[in-house]
LUMPA-511008 format. One record per atom (N, C-alpha, C, O): atom name; x, y, z. Coordinates in steps of 0.001 Angstrom, whole numbers, plus 500000, padded with zeros to 6 digits. Layout:
N
+------+--------+--------+--------+
| atom |     c1 |     c2 |     c3 |
+------+--------+--------+--------+
|   CA |      X |      Y |      Z |
...
+------+--------+--------+--------+
***
This chain:
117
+------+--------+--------+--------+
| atom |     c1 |     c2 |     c3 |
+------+--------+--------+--------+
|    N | 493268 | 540114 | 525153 |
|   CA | 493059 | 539080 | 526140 |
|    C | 492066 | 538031 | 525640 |
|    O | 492302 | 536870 | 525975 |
|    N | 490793 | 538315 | 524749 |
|   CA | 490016 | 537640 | 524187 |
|    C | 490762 | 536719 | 523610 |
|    O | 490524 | 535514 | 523702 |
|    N | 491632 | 537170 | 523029 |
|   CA | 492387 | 536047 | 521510 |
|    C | 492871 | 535098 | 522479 |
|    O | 492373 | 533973 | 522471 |
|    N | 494027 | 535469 | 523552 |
|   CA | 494481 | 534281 | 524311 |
|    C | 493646 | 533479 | 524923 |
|    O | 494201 | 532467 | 525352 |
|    N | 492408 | 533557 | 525146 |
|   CA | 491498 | 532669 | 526311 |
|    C | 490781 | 531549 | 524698 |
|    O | 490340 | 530400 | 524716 |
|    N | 490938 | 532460 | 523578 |
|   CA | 490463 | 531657 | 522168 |
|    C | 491279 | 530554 | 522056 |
|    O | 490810 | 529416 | 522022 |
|    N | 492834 | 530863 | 521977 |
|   CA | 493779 | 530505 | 521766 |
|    C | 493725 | 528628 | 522436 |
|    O | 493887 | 527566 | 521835 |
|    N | 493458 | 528897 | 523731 |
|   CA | 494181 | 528461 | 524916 |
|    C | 492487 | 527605 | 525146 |
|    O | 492421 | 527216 | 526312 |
|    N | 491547 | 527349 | 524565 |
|   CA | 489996 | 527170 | 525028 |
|    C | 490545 | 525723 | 524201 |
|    O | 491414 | 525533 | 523349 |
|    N | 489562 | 524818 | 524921 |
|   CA | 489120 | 523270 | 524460 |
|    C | 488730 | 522934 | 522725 |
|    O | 488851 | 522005 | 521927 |
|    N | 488189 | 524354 | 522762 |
|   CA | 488054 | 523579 | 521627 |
|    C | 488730 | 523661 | 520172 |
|    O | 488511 | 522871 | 519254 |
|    N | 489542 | 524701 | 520137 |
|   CA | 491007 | 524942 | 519613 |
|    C | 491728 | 524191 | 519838 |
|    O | 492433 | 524152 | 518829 |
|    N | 492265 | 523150 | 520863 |
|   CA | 492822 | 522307 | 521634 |
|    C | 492566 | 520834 | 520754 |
|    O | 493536 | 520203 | 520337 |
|    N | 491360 | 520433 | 520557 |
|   CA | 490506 | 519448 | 519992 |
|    C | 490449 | 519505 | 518487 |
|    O | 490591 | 518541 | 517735 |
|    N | 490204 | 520874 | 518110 |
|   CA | 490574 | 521478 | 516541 |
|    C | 491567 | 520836 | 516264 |
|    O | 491502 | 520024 | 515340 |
|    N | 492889 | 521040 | 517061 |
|   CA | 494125 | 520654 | 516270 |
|    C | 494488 | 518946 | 516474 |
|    O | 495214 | 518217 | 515799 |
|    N | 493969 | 518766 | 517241 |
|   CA | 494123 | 516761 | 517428 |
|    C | 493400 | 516355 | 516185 |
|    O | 493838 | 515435 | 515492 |
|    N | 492334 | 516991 | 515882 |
|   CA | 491141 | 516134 | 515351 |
|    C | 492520 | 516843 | 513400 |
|    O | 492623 | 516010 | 512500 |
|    N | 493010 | 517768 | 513280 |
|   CA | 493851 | 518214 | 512229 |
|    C | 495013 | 517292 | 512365 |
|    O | 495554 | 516823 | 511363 |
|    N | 495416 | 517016 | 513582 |
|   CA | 496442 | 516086 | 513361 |
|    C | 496609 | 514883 | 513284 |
|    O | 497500 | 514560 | 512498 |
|    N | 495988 | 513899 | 513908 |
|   CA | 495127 | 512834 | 513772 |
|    C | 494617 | 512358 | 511947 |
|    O | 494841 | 511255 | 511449 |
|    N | 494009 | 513368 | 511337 |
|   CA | 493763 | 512999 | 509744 |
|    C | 494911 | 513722 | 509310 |
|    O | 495087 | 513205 | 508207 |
|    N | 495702 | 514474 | 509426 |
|   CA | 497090 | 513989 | 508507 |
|    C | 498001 | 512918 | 508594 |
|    O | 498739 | 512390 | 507762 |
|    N | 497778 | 512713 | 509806 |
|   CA | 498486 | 511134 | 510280 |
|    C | 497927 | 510356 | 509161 |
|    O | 498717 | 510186 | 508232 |
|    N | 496651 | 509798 | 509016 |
|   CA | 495776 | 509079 | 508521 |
|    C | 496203 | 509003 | 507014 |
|    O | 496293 | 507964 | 506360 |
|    N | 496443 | 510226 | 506589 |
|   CA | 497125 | 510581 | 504976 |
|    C | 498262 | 509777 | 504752 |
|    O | 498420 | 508724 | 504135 |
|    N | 499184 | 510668 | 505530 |
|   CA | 500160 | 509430 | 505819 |
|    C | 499793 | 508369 | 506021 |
|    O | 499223 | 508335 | 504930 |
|    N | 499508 | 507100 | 506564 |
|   CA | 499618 | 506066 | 507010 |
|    C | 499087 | 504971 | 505871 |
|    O | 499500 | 503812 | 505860 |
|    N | 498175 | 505457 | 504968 |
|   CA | 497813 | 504680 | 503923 |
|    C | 498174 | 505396 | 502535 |
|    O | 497542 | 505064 | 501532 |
|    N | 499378 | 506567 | 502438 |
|   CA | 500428 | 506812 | 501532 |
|    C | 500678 | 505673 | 500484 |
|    O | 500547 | 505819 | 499269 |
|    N | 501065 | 504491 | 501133 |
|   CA | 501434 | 503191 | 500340 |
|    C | 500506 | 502383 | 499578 |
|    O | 500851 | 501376 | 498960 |
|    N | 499487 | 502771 | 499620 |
|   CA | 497927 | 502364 | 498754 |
|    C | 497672 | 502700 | 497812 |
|    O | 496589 | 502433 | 497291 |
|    N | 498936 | 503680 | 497046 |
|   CA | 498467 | 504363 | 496104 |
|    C | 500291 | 504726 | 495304 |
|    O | 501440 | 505094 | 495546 |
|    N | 499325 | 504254 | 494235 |
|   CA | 501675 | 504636 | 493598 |
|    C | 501013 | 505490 | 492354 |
|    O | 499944 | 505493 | 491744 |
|    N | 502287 | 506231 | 492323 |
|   CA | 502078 | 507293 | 490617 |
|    C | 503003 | 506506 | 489833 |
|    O | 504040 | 506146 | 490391 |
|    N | 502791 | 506174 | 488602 |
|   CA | 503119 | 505482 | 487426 |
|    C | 504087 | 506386 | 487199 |
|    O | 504072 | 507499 | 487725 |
|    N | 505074 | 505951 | 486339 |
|   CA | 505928 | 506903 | 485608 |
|    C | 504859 | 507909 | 484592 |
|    O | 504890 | 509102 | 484293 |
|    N | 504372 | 507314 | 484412 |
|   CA | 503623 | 508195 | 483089 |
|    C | 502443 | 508920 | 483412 |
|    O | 501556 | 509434 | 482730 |
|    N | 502738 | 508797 | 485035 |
|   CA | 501867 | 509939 | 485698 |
|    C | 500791 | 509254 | 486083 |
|    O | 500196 | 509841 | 486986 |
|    N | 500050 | 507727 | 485592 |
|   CA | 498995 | 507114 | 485985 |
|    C | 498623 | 506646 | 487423 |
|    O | 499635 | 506335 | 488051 |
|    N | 497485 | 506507 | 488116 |
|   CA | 497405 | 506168 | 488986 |
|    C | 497005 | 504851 | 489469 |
|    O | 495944 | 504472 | 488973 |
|    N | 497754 | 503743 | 490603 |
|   CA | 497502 | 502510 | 490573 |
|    C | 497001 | 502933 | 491855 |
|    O | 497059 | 504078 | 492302 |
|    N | 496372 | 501649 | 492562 |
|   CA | 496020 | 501193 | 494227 |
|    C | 495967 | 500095 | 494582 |
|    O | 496093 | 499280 | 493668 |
|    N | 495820 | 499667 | 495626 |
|   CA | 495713 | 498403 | 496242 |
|    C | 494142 | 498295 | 495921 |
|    O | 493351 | 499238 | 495913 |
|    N | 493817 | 496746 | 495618 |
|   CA | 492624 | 496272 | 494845 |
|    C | 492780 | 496088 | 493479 |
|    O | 492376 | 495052 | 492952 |
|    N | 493143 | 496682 | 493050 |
|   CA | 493232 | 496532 | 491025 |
|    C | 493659 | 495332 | 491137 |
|    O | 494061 | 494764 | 492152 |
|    N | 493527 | 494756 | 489569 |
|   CA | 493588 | 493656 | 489425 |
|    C | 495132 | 493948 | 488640 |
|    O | 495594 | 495089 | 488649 |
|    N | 495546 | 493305 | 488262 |
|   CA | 497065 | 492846 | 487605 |
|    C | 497161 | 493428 | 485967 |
|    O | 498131 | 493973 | 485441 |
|    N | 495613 | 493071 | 485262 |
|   CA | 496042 | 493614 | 484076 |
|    C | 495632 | 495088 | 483899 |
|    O | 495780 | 495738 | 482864 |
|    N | 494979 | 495622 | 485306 |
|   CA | 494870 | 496847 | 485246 |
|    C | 495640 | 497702 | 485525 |
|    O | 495657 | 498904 | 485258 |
|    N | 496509 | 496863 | 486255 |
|   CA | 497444 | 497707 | 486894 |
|    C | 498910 | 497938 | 485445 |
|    O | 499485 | 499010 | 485251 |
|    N | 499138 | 496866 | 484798 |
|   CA | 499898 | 496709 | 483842 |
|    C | 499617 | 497581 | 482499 |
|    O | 500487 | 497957 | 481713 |
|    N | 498277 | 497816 | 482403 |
|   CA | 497513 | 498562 | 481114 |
|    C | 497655 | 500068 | 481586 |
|    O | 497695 | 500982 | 480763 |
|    N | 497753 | 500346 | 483370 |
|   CA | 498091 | 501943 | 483376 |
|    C | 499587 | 502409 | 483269 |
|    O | 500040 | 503530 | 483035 |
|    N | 500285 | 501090 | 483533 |
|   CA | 501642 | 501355 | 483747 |
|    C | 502434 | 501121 | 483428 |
|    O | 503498 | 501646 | 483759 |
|    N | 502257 | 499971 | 482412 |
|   CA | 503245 | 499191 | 481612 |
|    C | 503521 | 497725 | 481877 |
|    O | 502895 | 496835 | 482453 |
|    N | 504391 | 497778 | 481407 |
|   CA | 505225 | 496103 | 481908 |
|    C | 506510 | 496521 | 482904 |
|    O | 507323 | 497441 | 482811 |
|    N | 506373 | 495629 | 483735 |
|   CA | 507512 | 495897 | 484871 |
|    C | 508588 | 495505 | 484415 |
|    O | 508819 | 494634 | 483576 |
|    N | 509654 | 496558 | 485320 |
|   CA | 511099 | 495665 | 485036 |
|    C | 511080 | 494280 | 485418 |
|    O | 510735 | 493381 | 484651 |
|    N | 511222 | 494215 | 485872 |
|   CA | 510618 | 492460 | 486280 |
|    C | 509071 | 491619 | 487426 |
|    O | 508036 | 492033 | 487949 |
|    N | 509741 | 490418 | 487321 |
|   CA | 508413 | 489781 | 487624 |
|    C | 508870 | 488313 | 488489 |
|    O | 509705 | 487530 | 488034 |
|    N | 508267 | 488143 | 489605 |
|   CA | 508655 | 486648 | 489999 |
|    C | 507083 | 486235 | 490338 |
|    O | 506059 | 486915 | 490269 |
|    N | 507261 | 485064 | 490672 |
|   CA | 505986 | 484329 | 490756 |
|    C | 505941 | 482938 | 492006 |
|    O | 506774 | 482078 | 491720 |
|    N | 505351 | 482710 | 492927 |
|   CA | 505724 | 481833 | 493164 |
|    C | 503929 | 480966 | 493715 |
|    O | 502854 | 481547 | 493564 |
|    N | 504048 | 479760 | 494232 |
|   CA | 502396 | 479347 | 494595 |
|    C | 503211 | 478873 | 495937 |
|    O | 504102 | 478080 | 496241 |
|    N | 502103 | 480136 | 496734 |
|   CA | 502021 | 480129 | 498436 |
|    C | 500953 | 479015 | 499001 |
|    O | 499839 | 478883 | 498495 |
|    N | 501452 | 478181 | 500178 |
|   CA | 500569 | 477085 | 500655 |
|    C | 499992 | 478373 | 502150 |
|    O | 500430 | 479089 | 503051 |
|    N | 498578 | 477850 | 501391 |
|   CA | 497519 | 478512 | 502217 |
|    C | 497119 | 477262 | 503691 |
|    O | 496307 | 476363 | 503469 |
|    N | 497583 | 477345 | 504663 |
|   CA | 497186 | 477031 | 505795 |
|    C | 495929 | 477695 | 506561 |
|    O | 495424 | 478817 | 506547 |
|    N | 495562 | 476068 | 507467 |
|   CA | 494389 | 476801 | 508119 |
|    C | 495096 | 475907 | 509578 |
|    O | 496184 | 475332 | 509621 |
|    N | 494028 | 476041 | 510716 |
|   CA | 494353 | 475621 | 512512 |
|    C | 493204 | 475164 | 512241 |
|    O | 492193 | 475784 | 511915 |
|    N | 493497 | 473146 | 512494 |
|   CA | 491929 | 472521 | 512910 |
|    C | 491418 | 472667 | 514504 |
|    O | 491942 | 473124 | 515520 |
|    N | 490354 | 472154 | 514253 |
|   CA | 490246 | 472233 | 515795 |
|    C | 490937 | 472049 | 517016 |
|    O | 491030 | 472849 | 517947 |
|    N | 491451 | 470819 | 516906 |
|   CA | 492098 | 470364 | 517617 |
|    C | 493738 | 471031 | 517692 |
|    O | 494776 | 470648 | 518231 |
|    N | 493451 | 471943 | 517053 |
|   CA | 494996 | 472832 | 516825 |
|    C | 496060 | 472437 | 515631 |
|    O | 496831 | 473240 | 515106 |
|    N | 495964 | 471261 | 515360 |
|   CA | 496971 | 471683 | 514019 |
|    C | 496539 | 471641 | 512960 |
|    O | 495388 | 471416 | 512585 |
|    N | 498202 | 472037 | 511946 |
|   CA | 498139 | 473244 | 511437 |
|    C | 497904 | 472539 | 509878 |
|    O | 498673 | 471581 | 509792 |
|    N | 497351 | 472652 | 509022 |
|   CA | 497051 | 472109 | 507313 |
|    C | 496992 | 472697 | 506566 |
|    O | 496464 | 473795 | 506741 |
|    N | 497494 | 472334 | 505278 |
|   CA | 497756 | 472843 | 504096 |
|    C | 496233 | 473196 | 503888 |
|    O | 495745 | 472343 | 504630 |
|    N | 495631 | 473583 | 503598 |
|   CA | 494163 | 473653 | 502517 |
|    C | 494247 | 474046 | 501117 |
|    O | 493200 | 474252 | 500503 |
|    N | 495064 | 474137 | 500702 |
|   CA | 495202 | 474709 | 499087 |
|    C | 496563 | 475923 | 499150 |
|    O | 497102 | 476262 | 500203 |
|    N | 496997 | 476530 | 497565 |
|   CA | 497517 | 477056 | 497492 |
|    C | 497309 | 478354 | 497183 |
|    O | 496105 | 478597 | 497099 |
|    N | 498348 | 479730 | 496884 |
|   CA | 497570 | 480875 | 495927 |
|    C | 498649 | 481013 | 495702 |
|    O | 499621 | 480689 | 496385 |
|    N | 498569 | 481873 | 494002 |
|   CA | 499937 | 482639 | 493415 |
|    C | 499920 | 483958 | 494087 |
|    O | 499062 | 484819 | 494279 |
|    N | 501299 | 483796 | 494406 |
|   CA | 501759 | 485300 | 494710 |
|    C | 502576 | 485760 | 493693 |
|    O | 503504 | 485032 | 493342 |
|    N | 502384 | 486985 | 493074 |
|   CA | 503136 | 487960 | 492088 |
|    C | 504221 | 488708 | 492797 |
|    O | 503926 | 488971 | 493963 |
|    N | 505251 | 489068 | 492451 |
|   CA | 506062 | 490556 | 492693 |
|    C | 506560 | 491150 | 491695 |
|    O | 507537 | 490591 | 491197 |
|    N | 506147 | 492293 | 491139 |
|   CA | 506375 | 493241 | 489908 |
|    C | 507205 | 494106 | 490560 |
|    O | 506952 | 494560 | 491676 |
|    N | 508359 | 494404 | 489812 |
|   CA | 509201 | 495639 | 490485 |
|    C | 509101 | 496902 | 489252 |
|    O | 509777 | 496603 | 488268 |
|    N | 508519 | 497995 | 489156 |
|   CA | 508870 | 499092 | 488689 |
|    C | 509832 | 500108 | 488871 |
|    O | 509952 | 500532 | 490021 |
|    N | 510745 | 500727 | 487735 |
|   CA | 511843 | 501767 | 487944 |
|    C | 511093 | 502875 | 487636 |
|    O | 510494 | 503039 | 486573 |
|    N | 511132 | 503834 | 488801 |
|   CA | 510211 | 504894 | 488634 |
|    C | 510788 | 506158 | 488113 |
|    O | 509958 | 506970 | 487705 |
|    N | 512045 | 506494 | 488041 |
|   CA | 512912 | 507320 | 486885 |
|    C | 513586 | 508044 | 488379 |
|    O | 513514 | 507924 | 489602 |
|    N | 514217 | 508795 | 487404 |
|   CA | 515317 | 509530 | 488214 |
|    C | 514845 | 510671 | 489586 |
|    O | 513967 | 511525 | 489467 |
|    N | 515558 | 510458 | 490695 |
|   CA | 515001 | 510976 | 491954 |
|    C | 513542 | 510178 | 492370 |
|    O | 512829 | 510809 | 493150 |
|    N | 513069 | 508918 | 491940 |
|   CA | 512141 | 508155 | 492454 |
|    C | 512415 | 506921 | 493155 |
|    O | 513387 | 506394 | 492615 |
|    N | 512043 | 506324 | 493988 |
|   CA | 512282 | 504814 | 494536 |
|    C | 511883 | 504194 | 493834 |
|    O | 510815 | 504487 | 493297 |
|    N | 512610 | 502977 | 493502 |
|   CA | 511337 | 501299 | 492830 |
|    C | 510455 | 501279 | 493663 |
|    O | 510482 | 501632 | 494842 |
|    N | 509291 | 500673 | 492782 |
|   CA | 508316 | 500089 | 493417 |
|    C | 508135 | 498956 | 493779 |
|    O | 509099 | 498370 | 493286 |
|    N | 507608 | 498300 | 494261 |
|   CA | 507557 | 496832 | 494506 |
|    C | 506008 | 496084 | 494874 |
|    O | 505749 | 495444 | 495894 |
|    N | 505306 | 496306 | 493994 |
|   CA | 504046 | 495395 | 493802 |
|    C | 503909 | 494013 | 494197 |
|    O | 504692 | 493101 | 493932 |
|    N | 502854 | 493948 | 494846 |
|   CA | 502990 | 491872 | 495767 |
|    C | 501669 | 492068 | 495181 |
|    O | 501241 | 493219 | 495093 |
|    N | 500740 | 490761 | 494634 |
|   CA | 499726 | 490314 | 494022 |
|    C | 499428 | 489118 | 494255 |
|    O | 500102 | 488103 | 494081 |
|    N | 498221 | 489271 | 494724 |
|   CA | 497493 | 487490 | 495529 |
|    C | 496251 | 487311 | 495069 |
|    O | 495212 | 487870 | 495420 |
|    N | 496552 | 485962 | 493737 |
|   CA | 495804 | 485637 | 493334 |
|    C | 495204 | 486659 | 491887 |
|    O | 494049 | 486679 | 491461 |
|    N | 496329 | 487398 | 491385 |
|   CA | 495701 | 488962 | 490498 |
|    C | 495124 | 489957 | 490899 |
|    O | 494467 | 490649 | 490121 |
|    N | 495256 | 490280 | 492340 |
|   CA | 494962 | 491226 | 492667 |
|    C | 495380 | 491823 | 493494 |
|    O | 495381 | 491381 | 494643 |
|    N | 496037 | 493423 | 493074 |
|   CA | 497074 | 493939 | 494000 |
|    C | 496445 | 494541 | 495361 |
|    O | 495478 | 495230 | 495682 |
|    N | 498199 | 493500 | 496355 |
|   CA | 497745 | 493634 | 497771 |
|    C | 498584 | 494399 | 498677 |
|    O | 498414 | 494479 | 499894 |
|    N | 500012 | 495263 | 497626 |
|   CA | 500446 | 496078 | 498332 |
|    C | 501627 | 496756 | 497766 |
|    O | 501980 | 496017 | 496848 |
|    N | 502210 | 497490 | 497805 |
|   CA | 503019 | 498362 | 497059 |
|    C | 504243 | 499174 | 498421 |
|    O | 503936 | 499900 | 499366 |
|    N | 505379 | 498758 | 498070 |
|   CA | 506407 | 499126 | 498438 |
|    C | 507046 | 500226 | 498182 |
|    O | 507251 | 500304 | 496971 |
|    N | 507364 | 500912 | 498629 |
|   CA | 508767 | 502096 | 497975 |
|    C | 510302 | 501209 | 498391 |
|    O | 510644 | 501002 | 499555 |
|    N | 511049 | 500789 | 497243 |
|   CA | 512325 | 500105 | 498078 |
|    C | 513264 | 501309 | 498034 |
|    O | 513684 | 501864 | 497018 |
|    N | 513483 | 501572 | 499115 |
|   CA | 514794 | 502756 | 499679 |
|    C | 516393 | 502241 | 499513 |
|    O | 517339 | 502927 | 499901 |
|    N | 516535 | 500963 | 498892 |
|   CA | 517887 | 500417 | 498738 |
|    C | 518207 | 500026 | 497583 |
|    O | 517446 | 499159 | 497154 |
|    N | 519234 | 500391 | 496736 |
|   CA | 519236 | 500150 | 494971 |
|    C | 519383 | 498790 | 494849 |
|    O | 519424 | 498271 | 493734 |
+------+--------+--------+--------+
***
């Protein structure tokens, strides 16, 4: 009878939110972090040639210069300058998804798994 009132008490109850809650958390920033083919590890923050020196050269590469907008006071909307945006796609080998690296300004800002060949 002890074990069930253990079982069934608040703070066993709270135990497992506060357990489920940080595996959520694991999950949810999963995508912050890619394994290299060659087993290396990248993240969001590295810079471009760090990320290239753990992992190689990508299958490919596009590039384009994004117009950086701002809201004046008075509400509209202005160019203020531009930034390069990168997209590196990596083939991560057999039974893996591509990757898909976005880079603003040389420094990586996010990493994809693409689920579609």
């Amino acid at each position: 009878m002890a074990i069930v009132r253990h079982v069934t008490s608040g703070t066993f109850v709270r135990g497992v939110c506060v357990a489920w809650a940080a595996s959520l958390a694991l999950v949810v920033n999963a995508d912050d972090v890619l394994r290299c083919r060659n087993g290396k590890l990248v993240q969001v923050g590295m810079v471009a040639a760090e990320v290239e020196s753990r992992c190689g050269a990508p299958s490919s590469r596009s590039a384009e210069e994004v117009p950086i907008r701002a809201r004046t006071a008075s509400g509209n909307v202005i160019q203020t300058g531009t930034t390069r945006m990168e997209r590196w796609t990596y083939k991560r080998g057999p039974g893996q998804f591509d990757a898909l690296l976005s880079f603003d300004n040389d420094k990586l800002v996010s990493i994809e798994l693409l689920t579609n060949p």
